[in-house]
PDB file of the backbone (N, CA, C, O) and the ligand in Angstrom, with CONECT records:
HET     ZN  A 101       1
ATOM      1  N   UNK A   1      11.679  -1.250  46.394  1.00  0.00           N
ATOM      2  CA  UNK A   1      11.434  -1.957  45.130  1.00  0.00           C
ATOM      3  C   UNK A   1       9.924  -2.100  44.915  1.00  0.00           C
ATOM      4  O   UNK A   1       9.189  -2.735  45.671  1.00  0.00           O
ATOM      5  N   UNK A   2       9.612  -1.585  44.040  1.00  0.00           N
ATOM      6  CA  UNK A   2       8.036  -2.007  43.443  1.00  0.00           C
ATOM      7  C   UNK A   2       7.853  -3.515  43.902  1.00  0.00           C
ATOM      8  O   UNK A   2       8.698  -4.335  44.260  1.00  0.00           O
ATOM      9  N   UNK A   3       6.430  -3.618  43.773  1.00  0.00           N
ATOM     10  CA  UNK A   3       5.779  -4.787  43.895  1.00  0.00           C
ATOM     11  C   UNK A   3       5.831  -5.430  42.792  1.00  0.00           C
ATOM     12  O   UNK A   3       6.302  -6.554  42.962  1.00  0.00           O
ATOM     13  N   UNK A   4       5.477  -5.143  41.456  1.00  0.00           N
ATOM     14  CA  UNK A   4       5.515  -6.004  40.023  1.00  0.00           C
ATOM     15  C   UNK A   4       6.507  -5.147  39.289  1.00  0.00           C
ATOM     16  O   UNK A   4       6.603  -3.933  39.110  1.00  0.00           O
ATOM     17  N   UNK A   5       7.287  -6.305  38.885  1.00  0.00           N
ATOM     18  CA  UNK A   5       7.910  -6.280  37.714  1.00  0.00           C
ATOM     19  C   UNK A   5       7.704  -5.780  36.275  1.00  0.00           C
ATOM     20  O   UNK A   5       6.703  -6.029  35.602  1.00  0.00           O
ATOM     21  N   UNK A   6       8.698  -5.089  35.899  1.00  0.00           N
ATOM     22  CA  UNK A   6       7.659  -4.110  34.497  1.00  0.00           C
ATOM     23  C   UNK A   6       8.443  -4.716  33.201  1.00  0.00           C
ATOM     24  O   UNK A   6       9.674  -4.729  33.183  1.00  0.00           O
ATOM     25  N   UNK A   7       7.596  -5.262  32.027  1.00  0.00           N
ATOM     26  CA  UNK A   7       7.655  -5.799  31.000  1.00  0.00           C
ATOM     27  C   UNK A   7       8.266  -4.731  29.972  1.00  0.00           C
ATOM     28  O   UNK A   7       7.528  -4.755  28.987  1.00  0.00           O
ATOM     29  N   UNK A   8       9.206  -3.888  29.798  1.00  0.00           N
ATOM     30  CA  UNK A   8       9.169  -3.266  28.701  1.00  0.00           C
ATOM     31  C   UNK A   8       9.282  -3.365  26.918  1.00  0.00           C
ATOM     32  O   UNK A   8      10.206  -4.053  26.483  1.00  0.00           O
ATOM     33  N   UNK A   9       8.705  -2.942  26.295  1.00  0.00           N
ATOM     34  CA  UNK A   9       7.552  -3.390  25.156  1.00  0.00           C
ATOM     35  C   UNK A   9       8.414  -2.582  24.308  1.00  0.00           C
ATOM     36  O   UNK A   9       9.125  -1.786  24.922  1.00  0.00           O
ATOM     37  N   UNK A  10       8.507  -2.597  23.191  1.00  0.00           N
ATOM     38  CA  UNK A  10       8.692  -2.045  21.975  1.00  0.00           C
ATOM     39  C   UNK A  10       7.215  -1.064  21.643  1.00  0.00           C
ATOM     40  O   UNK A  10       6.313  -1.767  22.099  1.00  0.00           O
ATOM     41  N   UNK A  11       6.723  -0.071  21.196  1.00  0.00           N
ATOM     42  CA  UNK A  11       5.760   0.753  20.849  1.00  0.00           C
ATOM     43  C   UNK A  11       5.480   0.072  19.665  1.00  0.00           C
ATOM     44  O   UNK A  11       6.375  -0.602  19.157  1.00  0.00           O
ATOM     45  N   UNK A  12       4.239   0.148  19.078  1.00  0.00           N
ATOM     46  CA  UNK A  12       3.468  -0.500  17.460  1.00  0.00           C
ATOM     47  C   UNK A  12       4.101   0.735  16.710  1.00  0.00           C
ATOM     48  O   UNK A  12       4.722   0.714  15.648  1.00  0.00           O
ATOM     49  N   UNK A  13       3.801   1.810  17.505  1.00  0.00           N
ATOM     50  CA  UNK A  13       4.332   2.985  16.177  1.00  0.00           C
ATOM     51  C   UNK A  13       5.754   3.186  16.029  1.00  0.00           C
ATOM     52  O   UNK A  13       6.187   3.978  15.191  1.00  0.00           O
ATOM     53  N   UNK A  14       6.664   2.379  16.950  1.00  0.00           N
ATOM     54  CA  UNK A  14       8.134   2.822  16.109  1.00  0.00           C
ATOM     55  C   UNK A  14       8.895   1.415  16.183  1.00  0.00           C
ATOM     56  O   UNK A  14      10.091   1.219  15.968  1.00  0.00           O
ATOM     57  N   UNK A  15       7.772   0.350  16.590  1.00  0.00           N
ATOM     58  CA  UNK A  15       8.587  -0.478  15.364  1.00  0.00           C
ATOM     59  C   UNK A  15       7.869  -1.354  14.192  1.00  0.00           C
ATOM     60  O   UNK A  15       6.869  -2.040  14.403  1.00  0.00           O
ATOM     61  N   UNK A  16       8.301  -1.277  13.351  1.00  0.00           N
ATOM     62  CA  UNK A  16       7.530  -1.898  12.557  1.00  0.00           C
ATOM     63  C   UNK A  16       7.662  -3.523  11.902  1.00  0.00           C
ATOM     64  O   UNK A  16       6.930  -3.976  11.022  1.00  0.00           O
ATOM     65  N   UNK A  17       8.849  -4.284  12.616  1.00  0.00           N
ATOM     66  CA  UNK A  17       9.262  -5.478  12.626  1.00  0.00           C
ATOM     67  C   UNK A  17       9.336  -5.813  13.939  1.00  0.00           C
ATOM     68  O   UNK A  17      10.413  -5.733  14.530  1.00  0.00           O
ATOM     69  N   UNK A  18       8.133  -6.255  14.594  1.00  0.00           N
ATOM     70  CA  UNK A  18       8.441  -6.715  15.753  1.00  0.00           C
ATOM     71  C   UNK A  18       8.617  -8.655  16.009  1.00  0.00           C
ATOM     72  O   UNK A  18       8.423  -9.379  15.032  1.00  0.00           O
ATOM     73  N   UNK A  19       8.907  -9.147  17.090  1.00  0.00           N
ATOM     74  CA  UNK A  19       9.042 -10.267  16.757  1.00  0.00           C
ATOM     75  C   UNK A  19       8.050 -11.013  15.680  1.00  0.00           C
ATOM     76  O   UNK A  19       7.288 -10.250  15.086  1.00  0.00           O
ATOM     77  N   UNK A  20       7.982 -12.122  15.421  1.00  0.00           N
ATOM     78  CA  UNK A  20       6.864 -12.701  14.690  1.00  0.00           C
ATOM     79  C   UNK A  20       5.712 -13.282  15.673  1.00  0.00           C
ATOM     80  O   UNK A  20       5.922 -13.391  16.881  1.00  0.00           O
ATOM     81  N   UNK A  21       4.562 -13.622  15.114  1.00  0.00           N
ATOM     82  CA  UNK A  21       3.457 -13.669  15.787  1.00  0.00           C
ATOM     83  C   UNK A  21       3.401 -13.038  17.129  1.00  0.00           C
ATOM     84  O   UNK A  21       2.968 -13.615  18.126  1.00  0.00           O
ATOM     85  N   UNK A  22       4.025 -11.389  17.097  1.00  0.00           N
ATOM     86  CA  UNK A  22       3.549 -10.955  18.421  1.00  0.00           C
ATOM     87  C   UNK A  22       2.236 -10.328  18.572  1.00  0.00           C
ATOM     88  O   UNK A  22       1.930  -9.560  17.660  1.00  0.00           O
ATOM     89  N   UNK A  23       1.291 -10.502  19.634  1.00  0.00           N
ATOM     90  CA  UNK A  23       0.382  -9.537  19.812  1.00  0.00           C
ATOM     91  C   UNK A  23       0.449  -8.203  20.568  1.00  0.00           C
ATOM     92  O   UNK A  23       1.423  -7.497  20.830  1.00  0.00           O
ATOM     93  N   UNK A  24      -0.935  -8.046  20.864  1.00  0.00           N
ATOM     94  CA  UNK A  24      -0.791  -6.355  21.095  1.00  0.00           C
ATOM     95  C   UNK A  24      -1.004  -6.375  22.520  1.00  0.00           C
ATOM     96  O   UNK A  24      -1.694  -7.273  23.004  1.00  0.00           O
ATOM     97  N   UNK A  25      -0.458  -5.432  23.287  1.00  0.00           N
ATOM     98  CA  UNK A  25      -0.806  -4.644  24.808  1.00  0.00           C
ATOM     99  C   UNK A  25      -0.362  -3.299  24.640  1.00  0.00           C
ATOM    100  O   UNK A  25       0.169  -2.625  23.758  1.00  0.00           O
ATOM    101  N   UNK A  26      -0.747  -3.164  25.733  1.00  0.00           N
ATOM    102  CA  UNK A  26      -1.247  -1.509  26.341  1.00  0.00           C
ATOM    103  C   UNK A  26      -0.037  -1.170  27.055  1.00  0.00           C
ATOM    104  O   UNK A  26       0.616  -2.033  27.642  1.00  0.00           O
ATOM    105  N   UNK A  27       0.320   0.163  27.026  1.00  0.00           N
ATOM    106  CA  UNK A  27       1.632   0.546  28.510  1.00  0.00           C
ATOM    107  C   UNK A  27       0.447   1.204  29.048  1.00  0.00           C
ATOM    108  O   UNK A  27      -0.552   1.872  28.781  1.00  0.00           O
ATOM    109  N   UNK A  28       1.399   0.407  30.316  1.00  0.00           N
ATOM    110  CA  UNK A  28       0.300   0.885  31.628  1.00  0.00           C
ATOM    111  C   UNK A  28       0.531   2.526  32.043  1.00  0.00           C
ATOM    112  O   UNK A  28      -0.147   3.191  32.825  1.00  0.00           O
ATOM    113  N   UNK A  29       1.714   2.944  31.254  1.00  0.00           N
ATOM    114  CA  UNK A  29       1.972   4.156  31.420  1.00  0.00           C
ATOM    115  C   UNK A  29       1.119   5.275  30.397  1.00  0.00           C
ATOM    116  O   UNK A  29       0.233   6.066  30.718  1.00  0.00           O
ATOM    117  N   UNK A  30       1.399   5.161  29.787  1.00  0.00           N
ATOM    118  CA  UNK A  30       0.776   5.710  28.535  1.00  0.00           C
ATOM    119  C   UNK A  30      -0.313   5.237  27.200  1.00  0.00           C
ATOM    120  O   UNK A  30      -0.516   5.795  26.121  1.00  0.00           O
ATOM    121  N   UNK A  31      -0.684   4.428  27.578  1.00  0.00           N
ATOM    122  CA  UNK A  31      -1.995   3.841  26.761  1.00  0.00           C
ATOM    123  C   UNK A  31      -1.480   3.440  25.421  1.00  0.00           C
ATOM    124  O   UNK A  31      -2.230   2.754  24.727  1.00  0.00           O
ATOM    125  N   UNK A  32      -0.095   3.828  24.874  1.00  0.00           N
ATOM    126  CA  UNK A  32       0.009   3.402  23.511  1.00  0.00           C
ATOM    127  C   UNK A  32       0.174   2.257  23.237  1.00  0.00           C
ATOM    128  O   UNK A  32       0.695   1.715  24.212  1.00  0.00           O
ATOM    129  N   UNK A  33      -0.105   0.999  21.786  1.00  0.00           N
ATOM    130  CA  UNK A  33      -0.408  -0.079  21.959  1.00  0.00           C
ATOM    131  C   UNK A  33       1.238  -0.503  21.862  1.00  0.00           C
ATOM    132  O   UNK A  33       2.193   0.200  21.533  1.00  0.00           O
ATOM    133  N   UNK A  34       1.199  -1.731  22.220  1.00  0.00           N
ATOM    134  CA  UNK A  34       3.044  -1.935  22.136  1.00  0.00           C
ATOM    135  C   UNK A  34       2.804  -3.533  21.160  1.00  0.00           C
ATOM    136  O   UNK A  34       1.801  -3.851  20.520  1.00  0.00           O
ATOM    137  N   UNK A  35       3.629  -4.037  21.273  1.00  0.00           N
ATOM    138  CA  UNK A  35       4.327  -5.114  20.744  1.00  0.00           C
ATOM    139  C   UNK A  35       4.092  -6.377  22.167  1.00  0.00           C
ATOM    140  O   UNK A  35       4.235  -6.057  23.347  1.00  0.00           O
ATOM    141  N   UNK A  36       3.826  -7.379  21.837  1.00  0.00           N
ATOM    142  CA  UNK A  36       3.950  -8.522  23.054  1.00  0.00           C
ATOM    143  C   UNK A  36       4.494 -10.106  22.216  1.00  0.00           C
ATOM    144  O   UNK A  36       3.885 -10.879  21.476  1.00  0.00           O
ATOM    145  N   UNK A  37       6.200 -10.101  22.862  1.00  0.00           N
ATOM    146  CA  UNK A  37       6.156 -11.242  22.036  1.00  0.00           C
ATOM    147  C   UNK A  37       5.817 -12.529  22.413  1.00  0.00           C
ATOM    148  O   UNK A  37       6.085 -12.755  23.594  1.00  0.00           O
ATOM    149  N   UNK A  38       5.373 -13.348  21.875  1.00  0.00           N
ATOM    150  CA  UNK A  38       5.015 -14.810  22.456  1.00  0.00           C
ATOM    151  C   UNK A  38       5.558 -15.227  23.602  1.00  0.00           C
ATOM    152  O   UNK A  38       4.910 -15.670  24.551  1.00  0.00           O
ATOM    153  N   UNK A  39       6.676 -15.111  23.559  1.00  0.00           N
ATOM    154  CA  UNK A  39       7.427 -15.675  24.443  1.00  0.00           C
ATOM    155  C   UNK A  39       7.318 -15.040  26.512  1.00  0.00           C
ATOM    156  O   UNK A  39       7.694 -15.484  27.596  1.00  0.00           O
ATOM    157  N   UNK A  40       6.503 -13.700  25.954  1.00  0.00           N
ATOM    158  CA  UNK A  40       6.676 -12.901  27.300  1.00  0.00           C
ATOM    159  C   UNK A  40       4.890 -13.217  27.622  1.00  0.00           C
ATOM    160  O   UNK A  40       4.640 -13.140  28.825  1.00  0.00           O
ATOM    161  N   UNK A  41       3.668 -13.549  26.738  1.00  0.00           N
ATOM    162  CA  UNK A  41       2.572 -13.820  26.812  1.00  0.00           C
ATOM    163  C   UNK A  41       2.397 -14.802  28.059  1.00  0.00           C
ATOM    164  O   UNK A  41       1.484 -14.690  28.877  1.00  0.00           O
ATOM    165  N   UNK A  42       3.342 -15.731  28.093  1.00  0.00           N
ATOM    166  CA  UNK A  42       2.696 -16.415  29.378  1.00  0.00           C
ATOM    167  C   UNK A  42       2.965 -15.903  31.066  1.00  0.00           C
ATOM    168  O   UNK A  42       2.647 -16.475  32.108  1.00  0.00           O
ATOM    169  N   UNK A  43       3.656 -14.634  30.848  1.00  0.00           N
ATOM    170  CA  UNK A  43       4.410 -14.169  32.050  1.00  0.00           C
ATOM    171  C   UNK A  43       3.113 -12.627  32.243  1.00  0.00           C
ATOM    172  O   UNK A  43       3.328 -11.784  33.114  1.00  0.00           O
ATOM    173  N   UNK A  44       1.967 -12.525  31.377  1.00  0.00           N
ATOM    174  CA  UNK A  44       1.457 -11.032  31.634  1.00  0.00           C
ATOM    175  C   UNK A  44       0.900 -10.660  32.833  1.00  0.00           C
ATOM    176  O   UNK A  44       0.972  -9.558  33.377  1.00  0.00           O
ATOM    177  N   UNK A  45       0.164 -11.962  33.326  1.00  0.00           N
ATOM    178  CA  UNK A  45      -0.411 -11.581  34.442  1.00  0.00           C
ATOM    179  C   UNK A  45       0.329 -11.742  35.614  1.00  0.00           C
ATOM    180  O   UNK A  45      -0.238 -12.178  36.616  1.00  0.00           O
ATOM    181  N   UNK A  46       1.848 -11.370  35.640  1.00  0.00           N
ATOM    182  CA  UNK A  46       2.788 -11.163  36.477  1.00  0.00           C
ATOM    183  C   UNK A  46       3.491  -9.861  36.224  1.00  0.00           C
ATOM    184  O   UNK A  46       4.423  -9.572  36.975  1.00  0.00           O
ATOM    185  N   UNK A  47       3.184  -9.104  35.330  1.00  0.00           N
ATOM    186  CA  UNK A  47       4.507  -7.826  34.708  1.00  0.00           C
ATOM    187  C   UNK A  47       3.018  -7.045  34.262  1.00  0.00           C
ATOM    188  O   UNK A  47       1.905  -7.316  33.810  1.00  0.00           O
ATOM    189  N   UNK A  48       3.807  -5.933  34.711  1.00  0.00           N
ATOM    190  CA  UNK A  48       2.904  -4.611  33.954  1.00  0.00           C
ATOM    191  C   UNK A  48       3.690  -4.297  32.830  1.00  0.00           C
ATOM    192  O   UNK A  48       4.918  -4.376  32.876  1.00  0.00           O
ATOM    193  N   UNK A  49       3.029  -3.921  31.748  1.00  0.00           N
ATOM    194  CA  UNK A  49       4.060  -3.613  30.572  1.00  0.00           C
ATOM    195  C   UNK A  49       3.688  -2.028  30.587  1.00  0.00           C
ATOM    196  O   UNK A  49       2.952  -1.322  31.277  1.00  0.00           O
ATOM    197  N   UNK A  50       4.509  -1.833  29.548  1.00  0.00           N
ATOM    198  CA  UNK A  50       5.393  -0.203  29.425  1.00  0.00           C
ATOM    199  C   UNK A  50       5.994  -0.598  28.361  1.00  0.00           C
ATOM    200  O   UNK A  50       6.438  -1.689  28.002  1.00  0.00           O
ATOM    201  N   UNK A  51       5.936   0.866  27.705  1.00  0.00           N
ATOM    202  CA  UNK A  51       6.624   1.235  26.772  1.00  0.00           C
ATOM    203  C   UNK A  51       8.221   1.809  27.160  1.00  0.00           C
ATOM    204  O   UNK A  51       8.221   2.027  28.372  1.00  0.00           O
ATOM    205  N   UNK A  52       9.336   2.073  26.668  1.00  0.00           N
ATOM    206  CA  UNK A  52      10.540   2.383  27.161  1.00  0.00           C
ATOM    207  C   UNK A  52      10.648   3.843  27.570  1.00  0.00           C
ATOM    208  O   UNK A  52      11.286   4.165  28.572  1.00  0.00           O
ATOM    209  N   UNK A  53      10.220   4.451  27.038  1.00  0.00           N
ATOM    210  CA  UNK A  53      10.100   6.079  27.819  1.00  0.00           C
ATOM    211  C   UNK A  53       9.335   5.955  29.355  1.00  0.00           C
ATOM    212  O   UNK A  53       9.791   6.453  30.384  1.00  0.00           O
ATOM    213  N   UNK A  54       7.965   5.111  29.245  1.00  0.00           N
ATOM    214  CA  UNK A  54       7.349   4.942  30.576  1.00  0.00           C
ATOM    215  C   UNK A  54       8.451   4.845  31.686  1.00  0.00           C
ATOM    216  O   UNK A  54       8.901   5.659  32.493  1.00  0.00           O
ATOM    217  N   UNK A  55       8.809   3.017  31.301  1.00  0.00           N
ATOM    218  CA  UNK A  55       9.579   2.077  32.131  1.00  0.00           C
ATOM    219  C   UNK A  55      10.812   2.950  32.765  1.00  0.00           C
ATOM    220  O   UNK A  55      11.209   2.632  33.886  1.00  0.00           O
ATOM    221  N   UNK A  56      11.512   4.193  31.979  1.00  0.00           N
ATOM    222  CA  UNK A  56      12.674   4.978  31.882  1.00  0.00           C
ATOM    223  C   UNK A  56      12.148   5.580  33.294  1.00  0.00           C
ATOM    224  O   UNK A  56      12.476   5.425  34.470  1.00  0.00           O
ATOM    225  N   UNK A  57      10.858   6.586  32.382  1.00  0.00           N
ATOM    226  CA  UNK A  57      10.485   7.458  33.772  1.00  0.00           C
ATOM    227  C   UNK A  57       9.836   7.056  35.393  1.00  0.00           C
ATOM    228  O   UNK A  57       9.869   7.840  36.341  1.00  0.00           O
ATOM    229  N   UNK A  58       9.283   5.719  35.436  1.00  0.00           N
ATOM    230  CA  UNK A  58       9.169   5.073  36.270  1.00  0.00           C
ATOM    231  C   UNK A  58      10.319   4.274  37.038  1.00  0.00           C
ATOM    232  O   UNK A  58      10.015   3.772  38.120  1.00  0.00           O
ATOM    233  N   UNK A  59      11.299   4.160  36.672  1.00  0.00           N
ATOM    234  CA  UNK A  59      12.511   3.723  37.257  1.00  0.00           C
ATOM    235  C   UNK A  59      13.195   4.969  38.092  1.00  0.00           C
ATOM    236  O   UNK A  59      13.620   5.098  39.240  1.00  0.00           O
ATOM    237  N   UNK A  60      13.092   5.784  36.984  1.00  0.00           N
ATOM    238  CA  UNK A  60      13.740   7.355  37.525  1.00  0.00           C
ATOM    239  C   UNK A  60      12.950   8.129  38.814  1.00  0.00           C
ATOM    240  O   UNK A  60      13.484   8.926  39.586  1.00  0.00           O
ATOM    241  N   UNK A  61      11.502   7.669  38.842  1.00  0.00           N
ATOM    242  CA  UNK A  61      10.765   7.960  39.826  1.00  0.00           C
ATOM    243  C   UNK A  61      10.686   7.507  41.131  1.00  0.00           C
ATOM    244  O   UNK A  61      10.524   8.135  42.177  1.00  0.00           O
ATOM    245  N   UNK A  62      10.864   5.991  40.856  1.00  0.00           N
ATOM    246  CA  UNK A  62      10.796   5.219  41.873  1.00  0.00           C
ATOM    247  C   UNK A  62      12.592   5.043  42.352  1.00  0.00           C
ATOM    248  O   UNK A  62      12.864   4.322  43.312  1.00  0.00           O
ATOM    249  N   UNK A  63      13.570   5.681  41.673  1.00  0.00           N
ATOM    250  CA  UNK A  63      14.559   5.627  41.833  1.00  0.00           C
ATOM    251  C   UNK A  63      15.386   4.013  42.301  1.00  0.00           C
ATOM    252  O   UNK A  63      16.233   3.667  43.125  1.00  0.00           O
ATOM    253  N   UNK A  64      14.924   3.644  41.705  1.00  0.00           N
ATOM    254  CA  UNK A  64      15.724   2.098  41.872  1.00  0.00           C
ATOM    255  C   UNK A  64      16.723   2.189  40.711  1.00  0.00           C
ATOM    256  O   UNK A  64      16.933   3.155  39.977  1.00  0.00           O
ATOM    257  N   UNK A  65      17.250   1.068  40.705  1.00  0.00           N
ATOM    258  CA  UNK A  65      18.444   0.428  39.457  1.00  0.00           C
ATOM    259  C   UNK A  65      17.794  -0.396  38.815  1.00  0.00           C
ATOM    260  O   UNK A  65      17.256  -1.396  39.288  1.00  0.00           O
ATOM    261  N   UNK A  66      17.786  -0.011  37.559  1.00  0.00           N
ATOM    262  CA  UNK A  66      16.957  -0.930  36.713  1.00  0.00           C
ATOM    263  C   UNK A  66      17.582  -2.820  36.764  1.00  0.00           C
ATOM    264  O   UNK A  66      18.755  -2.820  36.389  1.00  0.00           O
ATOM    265  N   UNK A  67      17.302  -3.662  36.965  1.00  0.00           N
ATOM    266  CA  UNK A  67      17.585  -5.130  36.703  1.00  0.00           C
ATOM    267  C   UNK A  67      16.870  -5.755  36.132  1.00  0.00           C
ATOM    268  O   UNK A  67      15.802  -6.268  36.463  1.00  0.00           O
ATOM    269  N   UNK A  68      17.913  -5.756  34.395  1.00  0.00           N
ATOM    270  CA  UNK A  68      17.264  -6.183  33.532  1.00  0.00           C
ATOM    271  C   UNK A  68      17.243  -7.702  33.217  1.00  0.00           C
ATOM    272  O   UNK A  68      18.089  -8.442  33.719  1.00  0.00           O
ATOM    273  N   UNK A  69      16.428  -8.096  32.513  1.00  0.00           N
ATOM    274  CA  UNK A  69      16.439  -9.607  32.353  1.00  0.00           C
ATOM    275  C   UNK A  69      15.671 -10.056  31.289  1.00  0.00           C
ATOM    276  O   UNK A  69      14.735  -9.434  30.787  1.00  0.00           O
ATOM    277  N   UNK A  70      16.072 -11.119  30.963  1.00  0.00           N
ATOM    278  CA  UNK A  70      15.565 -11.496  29.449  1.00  0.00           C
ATOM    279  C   UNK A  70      14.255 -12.528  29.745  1.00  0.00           C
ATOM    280  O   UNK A  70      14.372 -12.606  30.967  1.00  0.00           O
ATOM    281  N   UNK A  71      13.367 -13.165  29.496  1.00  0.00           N
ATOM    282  CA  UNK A  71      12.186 -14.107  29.717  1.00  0.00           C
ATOM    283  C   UNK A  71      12.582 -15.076  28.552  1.00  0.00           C
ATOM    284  O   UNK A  71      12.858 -14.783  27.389  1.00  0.00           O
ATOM    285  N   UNK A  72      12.541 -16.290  29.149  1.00  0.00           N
ATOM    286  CA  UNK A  72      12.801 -17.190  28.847  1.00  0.00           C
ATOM    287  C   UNK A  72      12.193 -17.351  27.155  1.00  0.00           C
ATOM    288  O   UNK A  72      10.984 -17.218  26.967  1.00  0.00           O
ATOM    289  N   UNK A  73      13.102 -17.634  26.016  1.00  0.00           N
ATOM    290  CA  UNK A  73      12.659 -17.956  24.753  1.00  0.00           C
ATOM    291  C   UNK A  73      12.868 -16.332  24.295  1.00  0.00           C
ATOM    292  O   UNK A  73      12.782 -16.195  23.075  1.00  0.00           O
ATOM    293  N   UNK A  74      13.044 -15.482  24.805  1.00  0.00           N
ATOM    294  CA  UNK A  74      13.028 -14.128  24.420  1.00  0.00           C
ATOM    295  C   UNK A  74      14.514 -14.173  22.904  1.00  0.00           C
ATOM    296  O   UNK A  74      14.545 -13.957  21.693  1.00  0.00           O
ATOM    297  N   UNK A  75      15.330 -14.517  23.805  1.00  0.00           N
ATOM    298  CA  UNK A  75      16.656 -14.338  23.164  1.00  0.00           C
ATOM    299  C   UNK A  75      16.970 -15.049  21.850  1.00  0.00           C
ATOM    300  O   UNK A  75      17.830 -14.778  21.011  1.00  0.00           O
ATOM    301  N   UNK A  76      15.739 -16.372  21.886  1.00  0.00           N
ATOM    302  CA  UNK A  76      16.091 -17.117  20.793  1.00  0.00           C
ATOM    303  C   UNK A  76      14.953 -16.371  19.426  1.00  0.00           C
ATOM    304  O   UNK A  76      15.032 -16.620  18.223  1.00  0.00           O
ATOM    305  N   UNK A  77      13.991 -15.462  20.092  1.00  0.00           N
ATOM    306  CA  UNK A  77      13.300 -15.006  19.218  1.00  0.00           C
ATOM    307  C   UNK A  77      14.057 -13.932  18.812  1.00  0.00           C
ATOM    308  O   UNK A  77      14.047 -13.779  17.591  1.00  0.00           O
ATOM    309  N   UNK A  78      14.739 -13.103  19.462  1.00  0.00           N
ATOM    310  CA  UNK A  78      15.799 -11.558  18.988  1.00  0.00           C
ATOM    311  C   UNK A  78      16.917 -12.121  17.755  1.00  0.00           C
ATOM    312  O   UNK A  78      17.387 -11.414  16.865  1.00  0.00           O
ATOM    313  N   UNK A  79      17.271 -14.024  18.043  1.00  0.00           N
ATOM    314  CA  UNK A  79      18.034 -14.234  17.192  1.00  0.00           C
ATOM    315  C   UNK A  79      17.639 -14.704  15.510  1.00  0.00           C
ATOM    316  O   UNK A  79      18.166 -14.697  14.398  1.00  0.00           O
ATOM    317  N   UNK A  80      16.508 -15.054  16.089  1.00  0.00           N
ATOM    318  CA  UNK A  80      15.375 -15.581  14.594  1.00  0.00           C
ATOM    319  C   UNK A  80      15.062 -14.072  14.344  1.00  0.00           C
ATOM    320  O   UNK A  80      15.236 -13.923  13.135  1.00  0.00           O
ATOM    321  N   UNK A  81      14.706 -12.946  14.860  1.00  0.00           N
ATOM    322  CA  UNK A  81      14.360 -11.817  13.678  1.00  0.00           C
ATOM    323  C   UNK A  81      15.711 -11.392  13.091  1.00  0.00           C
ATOM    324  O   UNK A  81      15.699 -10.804  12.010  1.00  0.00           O
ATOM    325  N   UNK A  82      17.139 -11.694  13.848  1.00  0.00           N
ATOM    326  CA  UNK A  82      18.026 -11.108  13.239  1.00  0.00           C
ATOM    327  C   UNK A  82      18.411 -12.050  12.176  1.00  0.00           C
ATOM    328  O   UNK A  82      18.884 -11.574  11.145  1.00  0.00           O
ATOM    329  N   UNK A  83      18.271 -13.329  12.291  1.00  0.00           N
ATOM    330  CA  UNK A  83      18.766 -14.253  11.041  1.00  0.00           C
ATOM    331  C   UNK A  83      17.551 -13.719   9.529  1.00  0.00           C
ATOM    332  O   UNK A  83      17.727 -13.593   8.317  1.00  0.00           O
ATOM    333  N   UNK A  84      16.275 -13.526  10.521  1.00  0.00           N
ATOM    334  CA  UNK A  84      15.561 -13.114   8.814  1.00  0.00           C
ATOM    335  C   UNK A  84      15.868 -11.929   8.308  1.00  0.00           C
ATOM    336  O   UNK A  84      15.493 -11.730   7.153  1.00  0.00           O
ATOM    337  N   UNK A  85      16.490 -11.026   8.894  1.00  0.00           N
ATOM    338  CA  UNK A  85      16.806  -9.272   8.101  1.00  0.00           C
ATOM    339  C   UNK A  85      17.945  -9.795   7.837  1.00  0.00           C
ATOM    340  O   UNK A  85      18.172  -9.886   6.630  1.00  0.00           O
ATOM    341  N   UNK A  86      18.989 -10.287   8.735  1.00  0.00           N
ATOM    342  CA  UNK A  86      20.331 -10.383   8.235  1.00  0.00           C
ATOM    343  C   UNK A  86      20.682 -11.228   6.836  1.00  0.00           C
ATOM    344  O   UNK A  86      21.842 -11.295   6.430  1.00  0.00           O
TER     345      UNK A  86
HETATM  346 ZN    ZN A 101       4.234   4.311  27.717  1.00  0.00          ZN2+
END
């Protein structure tokens, strides 16, 4: 098992509704800027972030089982962007 835990990010270029007041980071894989939502901001200097192709091919590399998990406040923000489109 890796040492840090990997944050995976939504990309700036394919989404274009990301949570609200999220800021920006880097995948540590690929330099493209991603999405960071508030809620995962206080956890950065514990998680390397990645974009989902990275996180994919780094799982596949390091051959583990991905164990996914939500960060606390995450879920209530996935439900506030779906109440504003819906
Ligand atoms: Zn990447």
């Amino acid at each position: 098992m890796s040492e840090r835990n990997v944050l995976v990010c939504s990309r700036v270029k394919d989404n274009d509704k990301p949570v609200p007041l999220s800021s920006y980071g880097v995948c540590a894989g690929c330099g493209e800027e991603l999405w960071i939502a508030p809620s995962s901001r206080p956890y950065l200097d514990q998680l390397v972030t990645m974009c989902l192709p990275c996180a994919a091919a780094k799982m596949d590399q390091d051959d583990i089982a991905p164990d996914f998990k939500m960060l606390p406040g995450s879920l209530e923000e996935l439900e506030e962007l779906h109440e504003r489109d819906g």
